[in-house]
Structures are given as structure tokens and as C-alpha cells.
C-alpha positions in Angstrom: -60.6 69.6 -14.1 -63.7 68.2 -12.4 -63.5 64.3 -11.0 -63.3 61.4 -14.1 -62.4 58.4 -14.6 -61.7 56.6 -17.7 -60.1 53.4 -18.6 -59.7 51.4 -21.9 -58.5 48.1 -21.4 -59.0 44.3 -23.0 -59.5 43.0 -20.3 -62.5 45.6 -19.1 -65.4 45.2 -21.1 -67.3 48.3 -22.8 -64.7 50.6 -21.5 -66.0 53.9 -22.2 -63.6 57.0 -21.3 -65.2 60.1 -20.8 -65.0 63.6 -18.7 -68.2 65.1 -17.4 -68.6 67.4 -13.8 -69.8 65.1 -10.5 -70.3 66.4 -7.6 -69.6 64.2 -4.6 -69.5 64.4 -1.1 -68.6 62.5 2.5 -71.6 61.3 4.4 -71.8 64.7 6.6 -73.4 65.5 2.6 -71.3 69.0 2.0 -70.5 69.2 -2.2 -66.9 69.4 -3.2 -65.2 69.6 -6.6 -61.9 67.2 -7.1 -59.3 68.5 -8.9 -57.4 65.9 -9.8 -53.4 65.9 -8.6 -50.3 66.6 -10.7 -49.4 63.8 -8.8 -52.3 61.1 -9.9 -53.6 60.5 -13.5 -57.1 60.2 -14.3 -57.0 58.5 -17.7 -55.4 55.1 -18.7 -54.6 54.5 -22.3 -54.3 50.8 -21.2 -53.8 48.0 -18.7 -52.3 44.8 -19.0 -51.8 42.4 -16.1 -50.0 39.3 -15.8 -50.5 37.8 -12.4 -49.7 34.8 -10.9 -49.2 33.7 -7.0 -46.5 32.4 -5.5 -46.9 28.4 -4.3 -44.4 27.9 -1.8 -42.7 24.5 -2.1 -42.5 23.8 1.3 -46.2 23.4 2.2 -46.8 20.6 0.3 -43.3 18.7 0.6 -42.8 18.9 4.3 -43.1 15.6 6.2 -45.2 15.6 9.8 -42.3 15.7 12.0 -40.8 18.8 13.4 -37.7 19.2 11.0 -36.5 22.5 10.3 -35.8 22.1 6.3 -33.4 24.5 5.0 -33.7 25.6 1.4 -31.9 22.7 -1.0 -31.4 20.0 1.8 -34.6 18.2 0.0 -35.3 17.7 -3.5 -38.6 18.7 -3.9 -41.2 15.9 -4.4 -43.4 15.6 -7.3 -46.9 17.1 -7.2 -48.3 12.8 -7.1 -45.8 11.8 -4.3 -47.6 14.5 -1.9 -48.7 13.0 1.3 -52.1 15.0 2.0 -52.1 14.1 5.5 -48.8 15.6 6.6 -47.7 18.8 8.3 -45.5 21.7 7.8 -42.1 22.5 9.7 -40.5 24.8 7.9 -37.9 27.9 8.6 -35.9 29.2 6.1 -33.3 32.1 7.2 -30.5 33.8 5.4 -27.7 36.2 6.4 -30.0 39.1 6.1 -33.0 37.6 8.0 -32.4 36.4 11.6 -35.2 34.3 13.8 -35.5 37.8 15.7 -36.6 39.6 13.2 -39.8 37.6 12.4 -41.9 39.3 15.0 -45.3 39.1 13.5 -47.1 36.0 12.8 -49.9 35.2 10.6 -52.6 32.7 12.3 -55.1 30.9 11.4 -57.4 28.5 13.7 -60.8 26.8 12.1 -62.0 23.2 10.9 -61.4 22.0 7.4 -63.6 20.2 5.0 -61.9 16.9 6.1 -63.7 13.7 8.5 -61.3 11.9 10.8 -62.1 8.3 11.5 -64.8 9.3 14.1 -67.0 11.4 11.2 -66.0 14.4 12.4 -64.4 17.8 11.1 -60.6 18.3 11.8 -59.2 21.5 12.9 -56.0 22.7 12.1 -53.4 25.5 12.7 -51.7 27.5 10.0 -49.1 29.9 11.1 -46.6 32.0 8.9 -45.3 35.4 8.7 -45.6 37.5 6.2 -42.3 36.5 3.8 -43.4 32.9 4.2 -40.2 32.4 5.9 -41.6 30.5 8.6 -44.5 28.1 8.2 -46.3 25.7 10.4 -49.0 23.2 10.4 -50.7 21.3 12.7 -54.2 19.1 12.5 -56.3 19.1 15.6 -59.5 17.0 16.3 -62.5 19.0 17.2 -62.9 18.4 20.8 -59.9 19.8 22.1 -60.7 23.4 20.8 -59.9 26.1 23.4 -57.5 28.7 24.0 -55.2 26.8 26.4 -54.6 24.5 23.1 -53.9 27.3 20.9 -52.0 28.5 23.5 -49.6 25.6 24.1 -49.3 24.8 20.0 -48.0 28.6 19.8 -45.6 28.4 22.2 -44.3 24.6 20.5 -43.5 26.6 17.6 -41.0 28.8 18.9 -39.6 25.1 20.8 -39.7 23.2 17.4 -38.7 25.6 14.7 -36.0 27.5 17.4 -37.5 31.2 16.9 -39.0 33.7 19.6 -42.3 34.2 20.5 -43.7 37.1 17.7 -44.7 40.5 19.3 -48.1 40.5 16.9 -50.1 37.8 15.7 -52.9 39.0 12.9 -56.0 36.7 12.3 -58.8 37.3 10.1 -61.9 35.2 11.6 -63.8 37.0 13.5 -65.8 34.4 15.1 -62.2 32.7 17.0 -61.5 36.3 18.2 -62.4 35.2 21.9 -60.0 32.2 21.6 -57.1 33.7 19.9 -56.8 37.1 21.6 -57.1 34.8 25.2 -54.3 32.3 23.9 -52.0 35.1 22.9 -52.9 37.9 26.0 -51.4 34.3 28.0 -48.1 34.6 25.9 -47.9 38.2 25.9 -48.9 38.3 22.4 -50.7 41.2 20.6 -53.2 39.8 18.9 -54.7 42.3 15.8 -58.0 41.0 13.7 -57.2 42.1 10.9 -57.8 40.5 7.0 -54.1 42.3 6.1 -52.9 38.6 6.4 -52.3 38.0 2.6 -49.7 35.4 2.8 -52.1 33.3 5.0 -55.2 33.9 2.6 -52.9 32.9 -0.5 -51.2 30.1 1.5 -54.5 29.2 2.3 -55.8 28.8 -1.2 -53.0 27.1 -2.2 -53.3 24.4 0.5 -57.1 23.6 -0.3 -56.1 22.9 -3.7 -53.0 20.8 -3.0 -54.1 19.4 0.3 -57.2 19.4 1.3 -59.2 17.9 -1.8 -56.3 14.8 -2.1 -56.7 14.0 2.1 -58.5 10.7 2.2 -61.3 12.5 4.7 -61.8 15.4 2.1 -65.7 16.4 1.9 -66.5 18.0 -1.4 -69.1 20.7 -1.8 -68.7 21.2 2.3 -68.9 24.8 3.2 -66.5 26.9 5.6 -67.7 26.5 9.4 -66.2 30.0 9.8 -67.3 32.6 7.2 -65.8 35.9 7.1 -68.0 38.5 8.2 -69.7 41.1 5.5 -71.6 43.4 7.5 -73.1 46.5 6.5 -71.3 49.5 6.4 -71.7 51.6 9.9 -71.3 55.6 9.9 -67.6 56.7 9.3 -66.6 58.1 12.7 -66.1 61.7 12.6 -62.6 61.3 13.4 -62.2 59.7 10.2 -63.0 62.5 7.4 -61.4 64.3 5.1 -62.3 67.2 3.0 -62.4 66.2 -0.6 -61.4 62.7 -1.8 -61.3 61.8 -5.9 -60.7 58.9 -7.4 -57.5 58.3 -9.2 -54.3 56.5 -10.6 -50.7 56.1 -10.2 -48.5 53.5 -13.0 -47.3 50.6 -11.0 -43.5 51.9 -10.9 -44.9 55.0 -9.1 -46.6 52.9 -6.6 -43.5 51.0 -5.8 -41.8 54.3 -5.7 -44.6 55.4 -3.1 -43.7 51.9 -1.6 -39.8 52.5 -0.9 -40.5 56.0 0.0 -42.7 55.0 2.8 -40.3 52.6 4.1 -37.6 55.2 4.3 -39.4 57.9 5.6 -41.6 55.4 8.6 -44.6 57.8 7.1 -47.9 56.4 8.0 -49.5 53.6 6.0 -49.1 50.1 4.9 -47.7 48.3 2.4 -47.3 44.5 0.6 -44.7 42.7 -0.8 -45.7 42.9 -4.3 -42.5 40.0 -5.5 -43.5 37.9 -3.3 -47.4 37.6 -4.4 -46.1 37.3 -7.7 -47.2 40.3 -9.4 -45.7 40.5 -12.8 -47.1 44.2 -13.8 -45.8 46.7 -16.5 -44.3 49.9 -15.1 -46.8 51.7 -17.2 -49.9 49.8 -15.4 -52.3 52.4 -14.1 -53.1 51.2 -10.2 -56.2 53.0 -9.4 -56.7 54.5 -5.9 -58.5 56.8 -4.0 -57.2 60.2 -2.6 -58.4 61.9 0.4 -57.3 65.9 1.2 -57.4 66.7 4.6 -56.3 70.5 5.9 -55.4 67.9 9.0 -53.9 65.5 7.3 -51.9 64.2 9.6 -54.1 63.3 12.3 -56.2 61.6 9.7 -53.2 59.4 8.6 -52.5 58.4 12.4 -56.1 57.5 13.0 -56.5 55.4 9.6 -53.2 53.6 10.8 -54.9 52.0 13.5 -57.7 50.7 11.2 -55.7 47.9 9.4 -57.4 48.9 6.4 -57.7 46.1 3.7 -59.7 47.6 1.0 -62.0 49.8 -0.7 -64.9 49.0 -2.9 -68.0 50.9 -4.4 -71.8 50.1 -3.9 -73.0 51.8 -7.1 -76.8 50.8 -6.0 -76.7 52.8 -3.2 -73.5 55.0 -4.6 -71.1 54.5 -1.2 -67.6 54.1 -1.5 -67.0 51.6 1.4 -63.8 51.3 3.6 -62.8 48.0 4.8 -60.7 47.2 7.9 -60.1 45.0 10.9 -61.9 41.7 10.5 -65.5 42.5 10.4 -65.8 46.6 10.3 -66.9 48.3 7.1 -67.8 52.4 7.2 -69.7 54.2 4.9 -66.4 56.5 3.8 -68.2 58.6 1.6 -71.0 59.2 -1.0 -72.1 60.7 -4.1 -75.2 61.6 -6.0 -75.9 58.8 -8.2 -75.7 59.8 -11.9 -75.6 57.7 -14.8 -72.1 59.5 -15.3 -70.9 58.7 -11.7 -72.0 55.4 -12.2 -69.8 54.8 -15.0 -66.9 56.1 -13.1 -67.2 54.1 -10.0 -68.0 50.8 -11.9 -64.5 52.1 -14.3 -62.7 52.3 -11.1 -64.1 49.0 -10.2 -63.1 47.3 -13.4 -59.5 48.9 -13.2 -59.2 47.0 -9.5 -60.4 44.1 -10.9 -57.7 44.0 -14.3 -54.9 45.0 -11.3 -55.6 41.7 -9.4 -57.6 43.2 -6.7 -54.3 45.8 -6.1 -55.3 49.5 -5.3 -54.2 52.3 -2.5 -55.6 54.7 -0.4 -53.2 58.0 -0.4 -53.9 61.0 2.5 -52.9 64.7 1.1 -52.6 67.7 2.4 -54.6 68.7 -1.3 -55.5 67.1 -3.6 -52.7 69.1 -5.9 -49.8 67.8 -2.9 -46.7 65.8 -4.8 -46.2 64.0 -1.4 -48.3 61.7 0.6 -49.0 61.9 4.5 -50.5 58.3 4.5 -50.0 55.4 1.8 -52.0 52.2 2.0 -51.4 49.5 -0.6 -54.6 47.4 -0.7 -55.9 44.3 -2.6 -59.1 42.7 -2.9 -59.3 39.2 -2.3 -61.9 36.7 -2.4 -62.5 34.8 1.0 -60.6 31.4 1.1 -62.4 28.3 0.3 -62.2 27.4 4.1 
């Protein structure tokens, strides 16, 4: 079977399965055919998603001091009694998660579209790890922005919520590289750009609309000082390709199958914590994904490891299917020759993304007919945060 994509769906409009021959190729422009795996499906009868995010409780209920709160020593306030001014403190450990075993932060440094008294924009910190377990705030007024301040507030977080320094700390604005990587390099701290900090993005989002628009100094319509970067797409390096690729589909309980399997088995790749975003998804779901066969597949899967890949997306005007990773790197991964009938796949594949939340994968093969994976990446395609 040649490459096709087909989805019907309520919430894709104009849906329109079909099966036609495309040929389609990596940027070095040699034609391939794509069978598709036993493995993968390439039609959906259907997709339904319910999705909702989690709110953690803690980020709008924590008072400004440096309390550790455990779970259920507080009542939670109601949504009114929120003091948009204060700041978060908050660890919360069980038997089966010690302090040492958060070692990788999530950190985020910029201004907020809140005035102080003097007119101007306040900064603020925003740390977590990935499980929300820990979380941390801290407001900042704009004339004391440098990397020794970051520096000192990083290390007052091990001091006031009693855990170690992290090993990693991933951020996703390019523009306080320079700051962040010199703050952490002092702490002997790894610092990794990368925009694989989905907790922080959706902790993020949730803050602005708890927080930020209720703070007395909130400016409405203001616009983030740090945007994320959206560059266009450089040359994939040659390091990078594959041999054929195809787009295609696993239902969501393969995916979290794909999921366990990786961790067992320490294969290369990447993965989310699909409970704790909330995704509420039928087994059944068709995740659509891209899969790349490599007679060195390997290799490939060690090299994209190093990428922090994020996501994947089409440009159907130009007909490039664009790789996403670090903070501000996109590569040209490959290309096809722009039919009406490969446009109606890549904007099918696009839809299906879309009606998953933004959730799709990247999966390295040995071929395109391999049962097994070499490299797994779970992505998802969020919008940039409102700050």
C-alpha cells in the first residue's frame, strides 16, 4: 500500500478518507514509496477526545512565605479568597518519591504583564519539575535582573523547600539563555533550552488566568516581553536522515503501551505524563505520528535524542514537514511534491493532531514493516503561553 491518510471525525471538518499513490522524499530529494507498518494504521474510523488540564491547587492557595505545605494540612481556599499578589512554596513527597529523586527542574525567568508602584514591569520566577511535585514562585522587580540573582533564588530553593540542587534545569526562552545557563554553570547545573517543559507552559497558562489578570498591577492587552522564537526552518543536518518516513497512527492504548515499553527497556526517546496533563482519551483514539526507517537506525535514534524534540508540524504551502526542538531550532525534516492529494493528507494529519490535543510521536524503525521501535518520542503541540 502506497502512503494515505484518512480520518473521519466530528470534530475535523470535511474529513475526506481516501487512498491514492504519493511520492515523497527527504530534502536530499531521492523518491521513496511508504508502505505503511503492520505496526501503524493508516485509517481512523473515528476520534473522540475529551481533554482537560490539570490546575494544581497549590499555585493559587499558597501564602508568600516559605512554608512547605503538605497535601491536606490546608483546606483549599475558594477561587474569590485568592490573594493575586502571593507566592508559591510548595513540596509535596510521598513514600515512593524522595527530595533526591526530583533532579530536573522546570524554569522559567521573564517580566509579567503586571506594574509595581514605580510603573514598571515585575519579573518573576517559576520553578517546578515535571510531576508538579515541587513548585516555586518568586516576584522580582526589574532592576535587579542578572544571573547572580537567578543564581542566589535557585540555590534559596533547595534552603527553603529542603531538596538538592537538580542535576538539569530545562527553559524555553531563548532570549534569557545567556542568564540562565551562567546562573546554573555557577551551581553546577545543566542547563538544556529546550520547549519539553510542559508542566511549566501549562502551569503557566493556568497562572495568567488565576493570577495575573486578578493582581492589582495587571495590564490588559500587554504583550509578552519575551516571545518564543519561530524561526525558519534551516537544512536537516545530514546526520539526521532517514531513508523513508510515512505518516501514520497508533490508538492511544498502543501509545501508552509504546510508553511503558520505553521506560523498561531505557530505549531512546522521550516521553510525557499523559495522567497528569489530564488526558481523558479512548483506547480506540488514533494518535497520528510520523515514522522514519533508517537501515541505521540506531545511530539516528541517539542523534535525535540529543535534539529535545518538541514537535512536528506540516507547511502545506511550501509542502515541508518541519521538526521542532531545543528552544528556537526548526529543520526542514523532509518534503514532498505538492499534490492536491498530498495536500489533503498532510492537512488530515494536521487535523488529527489538532482533535488529539496537540498529542502526536515520532517513532524510528529499522523499516517501515518493524513491530518494534528504536526511538519513541511523544510530542504535543502547544500554543505559546500568554507571557
Amino acid at each position: 500500500m502506497m502512503a494515505t491518510i484518512g480520518f473521519q471525525s466530528p470534530r475535523i471538518r470535511n474529513p475526506r478518507p481516501h487512498s491514492s499513490a504519493s511520492t515523497i522524499c527527504y530534502p536530499q530529494s531521492f523518491s521513496i514509496t511508504l508502505p505503511y507498518s503492520r505496526r501503524f494504521i493508516s485509517n481512523a474510523s473515528s476520534i473522540h477526545r475529551r481533554l482537560s488540564w490539570i490546575q494544581p491547587s497549590s499555585s493559587v492557595t499558597s501564602p508568600s512565605d516559605s512554608t512547605v505545605f503538605e497535601p491536606g494540612a490546608t483546606e483549599e481556599k475558594e477561587e474569590d479568597e485568592v490573594d493575586p499578589t502571593s507566592e508559591v512554596r510548595f513540596l509535596d513527597l510521598d513514600a515512593d518519591r524522595t527530595a533526591e529523586s526530583i533532579t530536573e527542574w522546570e524554569l522559567d525567568f521573564c517580566s509579567r504583564p503586571i506594574l509595581d508602584e514605580r510603573g514598571k514591569k515585575v519579573w518573576e520566577l517559576v520553578v517546578c519539575d515535571s510531576s508538579l511535585s515541587l513548585q516555586y514562585t518568586r516576584y522580582f522587580p526589574n532592576n535587579v535582573i542578572n544571573s547572580i540573582t537567578l543564581r542566589d533564588a535557585i540555590a534559596s530553593i533547595t534552603q527553603e523547600l529542603g531538596v538538592p540542587l537538580p542535576e538539569r534545569i530545562r527553559f524555553f526562552r531563548s532570549q534569557m539563555q545567556t542568564i540562565i545557563t551562567k546562573a546554573c554553570n555557577e551551581l553546577g547545573i545543566k542547563a538544556v533550552p529546550s520547549k519539553r517543559c510542559i508542566s511549566l507552559l501549562l502551569w503557566l497558562q493556568e497562572r495568567y488566568e488565576t493570577m495575573y489578570t486578578r493582581h492589582p498591577g495587571f495590564q490588559k492587552g500587554s504583550k509578552p516581553l519575551l516571545a518564543l522564537d519561530n524561526p525558519f526552518p534551516m537544512k536537516l543536518p545530514e546526520n539526521l536522515f532517514g531513508e523513508k518516513w510515512a505518516f501514520v497512527q497508533l490508538p492511544y492504548s498502543a501509545v501508552r503501551e509504546e510508553i511503558s515499553s520505553l521506560e523498561k527497556r531505557r530505549a531512546f526517546g522521550a516521553t510525557l505524563d499523559l495522567d497528569l496533563m489530564g488526558f481523558d482519551i479512548e483506547d480506540k483514539t488514533l494518535v497520528p505520528g510520523v515514522a522514519v526507517a533508517s537501515s541505521r537506525a540506531k545511530p539516528l535514534a541517539a542523534w535525535m535524542n540529543g535534539l529535545e524534540v518538541d514537535s512536528m508540524e506540516v507547511d502545506t504551502s511550501r509542502a515541508y514537514l518541519i521538526l521542532s526542538a531545543g528552544v528556537a531550532t526548526r529543520y526542514i525534516y523532509a518534503t514532498y511534491n505538492k499534490t492536491s492529494v498530498t495536500t489533503r493528507e498532510a492537512e488530515a494529519w494536521e487535523a488529527a493532531k489538532k482533535a488529539c490535543g496537540g498529542l502526536h510521536f515520532l517513532a524510528v524503525q529499522h523499516s517501515l514493516d518493524s513491530d518494534d521501535c528504536v526511538g519513541f518520542w511523544l510530542l504535543l503541540d502547544l500554543p505559546p503561553p500568554p507571557v
